[in-house]
ZAMARGU-4260 file (C-alpha; in steps of 0.2 Angstrom, whole numbers, plus 5000, padded with zeros to 4 digits):
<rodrens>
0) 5083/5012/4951 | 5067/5001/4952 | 5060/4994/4969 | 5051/4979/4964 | 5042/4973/4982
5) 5034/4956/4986 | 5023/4951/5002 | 5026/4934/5011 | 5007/4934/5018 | 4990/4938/5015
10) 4991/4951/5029 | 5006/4962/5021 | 4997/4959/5002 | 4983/4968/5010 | 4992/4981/5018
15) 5000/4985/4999 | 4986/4987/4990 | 4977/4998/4999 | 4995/5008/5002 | 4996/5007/4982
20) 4976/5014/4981 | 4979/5027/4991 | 4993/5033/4984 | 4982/5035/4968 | 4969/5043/4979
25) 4978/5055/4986 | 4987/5060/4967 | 4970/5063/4957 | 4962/5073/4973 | 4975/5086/4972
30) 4969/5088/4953 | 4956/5099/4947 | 4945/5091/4932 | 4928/5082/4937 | 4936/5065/4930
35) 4951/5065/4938 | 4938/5067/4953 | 4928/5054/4948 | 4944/5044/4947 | 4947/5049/4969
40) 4930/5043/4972 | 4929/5028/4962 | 4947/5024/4971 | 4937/5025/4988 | 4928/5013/4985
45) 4940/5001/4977 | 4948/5005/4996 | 4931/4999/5003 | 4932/4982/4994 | 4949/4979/5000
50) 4949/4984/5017 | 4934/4973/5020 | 4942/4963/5031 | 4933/4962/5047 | 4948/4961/5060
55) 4960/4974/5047 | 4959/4987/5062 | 4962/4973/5077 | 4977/4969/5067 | 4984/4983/5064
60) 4981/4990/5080 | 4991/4976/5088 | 5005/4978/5077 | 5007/4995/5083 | 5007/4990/5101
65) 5021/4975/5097 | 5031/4989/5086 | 5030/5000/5103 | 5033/4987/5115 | 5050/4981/5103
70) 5056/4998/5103 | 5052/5002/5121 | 5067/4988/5125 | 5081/5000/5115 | 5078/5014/5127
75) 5092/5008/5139 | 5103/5005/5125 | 5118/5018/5125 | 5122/5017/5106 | 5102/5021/5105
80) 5098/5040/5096 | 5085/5043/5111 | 5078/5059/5100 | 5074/5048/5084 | 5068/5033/5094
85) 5055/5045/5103 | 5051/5054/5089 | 5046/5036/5083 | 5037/5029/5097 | 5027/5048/5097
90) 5021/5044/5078 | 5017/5024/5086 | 5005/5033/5100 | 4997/5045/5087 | 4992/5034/5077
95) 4985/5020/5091 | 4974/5032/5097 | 4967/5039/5083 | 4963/5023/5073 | 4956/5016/5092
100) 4946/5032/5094 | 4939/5027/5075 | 4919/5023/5077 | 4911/5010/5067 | 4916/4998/5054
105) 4930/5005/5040 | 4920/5015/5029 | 4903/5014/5034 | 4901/5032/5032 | 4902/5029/5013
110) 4891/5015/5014 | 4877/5024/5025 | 4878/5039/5011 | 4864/5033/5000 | 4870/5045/4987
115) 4886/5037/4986 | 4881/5020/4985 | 4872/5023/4969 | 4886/5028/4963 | 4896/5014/4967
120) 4882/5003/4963 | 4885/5012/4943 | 4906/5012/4941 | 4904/4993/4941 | 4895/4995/4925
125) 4906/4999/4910 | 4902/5016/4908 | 4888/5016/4919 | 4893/5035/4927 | 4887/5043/4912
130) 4875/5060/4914 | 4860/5050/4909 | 4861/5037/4924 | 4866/5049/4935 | 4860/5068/4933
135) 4864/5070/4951 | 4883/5066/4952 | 4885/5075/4932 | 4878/5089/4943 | 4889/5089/4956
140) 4905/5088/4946 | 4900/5104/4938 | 4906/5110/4956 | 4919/5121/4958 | 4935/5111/4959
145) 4938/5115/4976 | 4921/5112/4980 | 4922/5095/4975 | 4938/5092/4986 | 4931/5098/5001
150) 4916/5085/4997 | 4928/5069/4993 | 4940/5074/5007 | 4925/5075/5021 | 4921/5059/5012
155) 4936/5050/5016 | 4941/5059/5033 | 4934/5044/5045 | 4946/5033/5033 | 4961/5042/5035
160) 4968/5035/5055 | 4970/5018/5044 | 4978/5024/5032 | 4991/5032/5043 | 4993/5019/5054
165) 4995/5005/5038 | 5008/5017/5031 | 5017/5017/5047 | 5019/4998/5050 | 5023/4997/5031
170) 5037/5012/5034 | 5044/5001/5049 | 5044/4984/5040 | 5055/4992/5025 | 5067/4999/5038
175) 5069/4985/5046 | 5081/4975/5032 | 5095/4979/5024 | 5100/4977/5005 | 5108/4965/5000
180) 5120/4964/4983 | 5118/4950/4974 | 5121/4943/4955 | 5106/4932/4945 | 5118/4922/4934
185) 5109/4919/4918 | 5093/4929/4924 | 5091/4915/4937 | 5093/4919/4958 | 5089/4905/4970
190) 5093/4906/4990 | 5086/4894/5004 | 5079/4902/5018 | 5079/4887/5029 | 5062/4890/5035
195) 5063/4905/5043 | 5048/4920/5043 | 5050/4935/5034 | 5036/4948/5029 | 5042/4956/5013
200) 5053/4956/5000 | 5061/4971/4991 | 5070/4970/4976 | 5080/4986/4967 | 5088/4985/4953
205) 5095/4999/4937 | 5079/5002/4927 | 5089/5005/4911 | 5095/4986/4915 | 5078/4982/4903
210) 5075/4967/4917 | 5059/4962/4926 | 5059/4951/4940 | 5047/4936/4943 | 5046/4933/4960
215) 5043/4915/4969 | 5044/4914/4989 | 5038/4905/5004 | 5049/4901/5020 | 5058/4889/5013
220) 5067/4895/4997 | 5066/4912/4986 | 5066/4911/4967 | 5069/4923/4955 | 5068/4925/4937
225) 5073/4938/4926 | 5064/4941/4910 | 5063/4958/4896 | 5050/4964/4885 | 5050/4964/4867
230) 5040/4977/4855 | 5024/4966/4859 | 5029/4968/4877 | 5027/4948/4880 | 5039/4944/4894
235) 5054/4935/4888 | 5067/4925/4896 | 5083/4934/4899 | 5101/4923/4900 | 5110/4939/4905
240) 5117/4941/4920 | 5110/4954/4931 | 5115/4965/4949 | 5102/4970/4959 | 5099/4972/4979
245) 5090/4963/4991 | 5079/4967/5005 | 5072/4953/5016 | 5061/4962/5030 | 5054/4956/5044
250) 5049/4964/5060
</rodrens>
């Protein structure tokens, strides 16, 4: 099965990309050759570009708080498994305070490490990591492997309370819907929503179906449309019909 996702707001787009890049991060740091490395560090900065956004931490730091306060109210309910829901509210206040105890704008380690900077400064250029720009980082990725993971990992440690506190509201707003069976007749799903506010979309459906979703939404109406790939992998209309599940999430 294939979990297609697709965010309502700015806000939750945000919050996806950097879950995506981190995902990648943390892949290529667990490998050992220099250029998957470079590949962890040039992902850092890619991180930095994205989680610009001044008020990221405010926000995200409220929306733990509103997360705890909602769950705080099931604690009287009977039907309520207290261990699970106290397990959850123990990972809410870990990550509140860690990300609140977090000093200084997102990343500025990185970005008061002159060293790094030129770095970053060369990966926009096409090629521009080569040996011969930079003798210093070519001598540092003849490191050992583990060397160089102890380096990129101090690197992005002051990062690292965002990053657990973003994958935490994302975990929440997926568990907060339930799928939804549904058929696109001749490729094509429409449903109203009648204005009212959700977060996220997720859409699954059997990867050996050959279909891809395009996805349309706003508060008002949701629009799907199915399309496959030929040998020149140009998206074509499909006029099959086609099952899938869907997730509408909102906290």
């Amino acid at each position: 099965m294939i979990v297609y996702e697709y965010p309502f707001n700015e806000r939750i787009r945000t919050l996806l990309r950097l879950e995506d890049l981190y995902e990648k991060f943390q892949f290529f740091l667990h490998q050992e050759h220099p250029l998957q490395h470079h590949v962890a560090l040039s992902t850092i900065f890619e991180m930095l570009e994205v989680a610009g956004r001044a008020d990221l931490k405010s926000d995200l730091l409220q929306e733990l708080e509103r997360q705890r306060q909602s769950l705080m109210g099931y604690k009287s309910n009977p039907n309520v498994q207290v261990d699970a829901l106290n397990a959850i509210l123990d990972e809410l206040d870990r990550a509140t305070a860690a990300l609140s105890t977090a000093q200084g704008k997102i990343g500025q380690n990185v970005r008061d490490n002159e060293w790094l900077m030129s770095i970053r400064g060369r990966t926009i250029i096409p090629g521009g990591a080569c040996e011969f720009d930079l003798p210093s980082y070519h001598a540092w990725q003849q490191h050992s492997a583990e060397a160089r993971y102890r380096d990129i990992a101090h690197w992005f440690a002051p990062l690292l309370p965002l990053f657990d506190a973003l994958c935490l509201v994302l975990r929440l707003l997926r568990d907060s819907g339930g799928p939804v069976k549904m058929i696109a007749h001749a490729g094509s799903y429409q449903q109203m929503l009648q204005g009212k506010v959700y977060q996220m979309l997720r859409l699954t459906l059997d990867g050996g179906l050959g279909a891809i979703p395009e996805i349309s939404a706003n508060k008002y109406m949701l629009w799907v449309r199915f399309t496959s790939q030929d040998g020149d992998m140009k998206p074509r209309p499909l006029e099959d019909d086609v099952p899938f599940q869907l997730t509408l999430c909102n906290f």
